[in-house]
C-alpha positions in Angstrom: 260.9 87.2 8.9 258.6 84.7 8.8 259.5 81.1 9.0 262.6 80.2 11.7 265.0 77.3 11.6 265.6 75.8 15.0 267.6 73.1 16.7 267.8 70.7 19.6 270.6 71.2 22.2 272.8 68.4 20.5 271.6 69.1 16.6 269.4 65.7 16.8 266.5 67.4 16.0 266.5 70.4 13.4 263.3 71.8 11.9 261.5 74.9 10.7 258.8 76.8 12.3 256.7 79.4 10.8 255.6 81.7 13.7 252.3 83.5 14.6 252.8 87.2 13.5 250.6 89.8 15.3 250.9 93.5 14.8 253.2 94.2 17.0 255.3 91.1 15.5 256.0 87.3 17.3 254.6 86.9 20.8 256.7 85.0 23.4 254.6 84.1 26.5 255.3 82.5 29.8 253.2 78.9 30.8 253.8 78.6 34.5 251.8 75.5 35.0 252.6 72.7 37.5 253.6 70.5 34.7 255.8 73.0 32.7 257.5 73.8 36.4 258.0 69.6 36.9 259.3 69.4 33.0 262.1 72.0 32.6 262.3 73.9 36.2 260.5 76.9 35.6 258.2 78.8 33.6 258.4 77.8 29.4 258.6 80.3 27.6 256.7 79.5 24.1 256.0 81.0 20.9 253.0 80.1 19.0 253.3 78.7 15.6 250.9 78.6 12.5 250.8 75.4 11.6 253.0 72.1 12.4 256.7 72.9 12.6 258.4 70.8 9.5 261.3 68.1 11.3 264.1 67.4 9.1 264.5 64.0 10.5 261.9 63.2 13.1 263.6 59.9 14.1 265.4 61.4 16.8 261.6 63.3 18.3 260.0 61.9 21.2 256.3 62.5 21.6 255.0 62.2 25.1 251.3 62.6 25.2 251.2 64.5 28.4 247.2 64.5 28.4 244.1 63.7 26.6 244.4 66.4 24.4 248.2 67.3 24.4 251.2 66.3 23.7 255.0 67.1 24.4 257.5 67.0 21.8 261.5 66.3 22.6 264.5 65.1 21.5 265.4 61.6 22.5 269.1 62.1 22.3 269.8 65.1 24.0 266.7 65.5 25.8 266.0 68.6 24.8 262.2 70.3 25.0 260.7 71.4 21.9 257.2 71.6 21.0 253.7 71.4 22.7 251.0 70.7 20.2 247.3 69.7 21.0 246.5 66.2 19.8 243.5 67.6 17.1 246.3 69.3 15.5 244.5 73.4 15.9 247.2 74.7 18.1 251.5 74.1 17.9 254.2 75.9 20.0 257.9 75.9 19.8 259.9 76.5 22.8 261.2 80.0 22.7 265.1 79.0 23.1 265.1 76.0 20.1 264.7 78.6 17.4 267.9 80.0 16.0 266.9 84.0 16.0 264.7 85.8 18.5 265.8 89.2 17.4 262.0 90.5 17.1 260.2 88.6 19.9 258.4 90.7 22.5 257.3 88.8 25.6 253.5 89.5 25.6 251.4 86.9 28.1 251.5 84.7 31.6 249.6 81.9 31.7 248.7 79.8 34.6 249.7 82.7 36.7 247.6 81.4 39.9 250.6 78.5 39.9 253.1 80.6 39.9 255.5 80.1 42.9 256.5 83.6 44.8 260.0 82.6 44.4 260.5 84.5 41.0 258.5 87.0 39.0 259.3 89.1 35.6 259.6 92.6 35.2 257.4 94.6 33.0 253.6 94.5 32.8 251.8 92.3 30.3 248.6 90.0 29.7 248.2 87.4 32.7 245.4 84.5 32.3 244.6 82.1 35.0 245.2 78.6 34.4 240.7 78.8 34.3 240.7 81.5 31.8 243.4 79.3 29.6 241.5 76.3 29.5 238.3 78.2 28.7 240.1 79.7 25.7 241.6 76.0 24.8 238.3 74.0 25.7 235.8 76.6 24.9 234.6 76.9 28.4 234.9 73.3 29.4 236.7 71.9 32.7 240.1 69.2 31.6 243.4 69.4 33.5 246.1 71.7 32.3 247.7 69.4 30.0 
């Protein structure tokens, strides 16, 4: 399955997504950054997209740029989070629980794992990056704040 349909909580905001396939099919991962824990409460749990998701009617999407580089996409009405996307338009990510079927997601990665508070951890062993070893993959070695 290849492209997704997905939704905001209240319907505001519907769109479709065509997610990143890899071998062992769509990749969820985990962003346990500072600013994804003072956003939703927790860790976000992401999918990777291939290109920009296609909004049905993106009068109702917010855009909050979050960083120099990123930006934070939501649904004005309900509030909902829904995509992160880096302002040159090479990366895009939908939030895990927008999309309308997960049925052949595997959770794959951590990220930021050096901010993660002790209070909760995942079962299961899987990739785990550093919030340095992110931002050397998003910046190509170079220093920026976790956006």
């Amino acid at each position: 399955m290849a492209e997704r349909t997905g939704q905001c909580q209240c319907g505001a905001v519907k769109f479709k997504a065509a997610p990143k396939i890899e071998q062992d099919g769509v990749h969820v991962d985990a962003c346990h950054c500072s600013m994804c824990q003072r956003r939703i409460g927790g860790p976000l749990m992401a999918i990777n997209l291939t290109t920009a998701p296609v909004i049905e009617d993106d009068s109702q999407l917010g855009v909050y740029a979050s960083s120099d580089w990123a930006e934070r996409l939501f649904c004005k009405t309900c509030g909902s989070n829904l995509f992160y996307r880096l302002r040159d338009g090479s990366h895009h990510s939908v939030h895990a629980g927008a999309l309308d079927d997960l049925s052949d997601v595997n959770f794959t990665m951590e990220i930021f794992i050096d901010e993660k508070p002790d209070y909760y951890a995942f079962a299961g062993d899987r990739k785990k990056l550093t919030g340095p070893e992110v931002m050397a993959m998003f910046t190509g070695g170079q220093e920026d704040n976790n956006g």
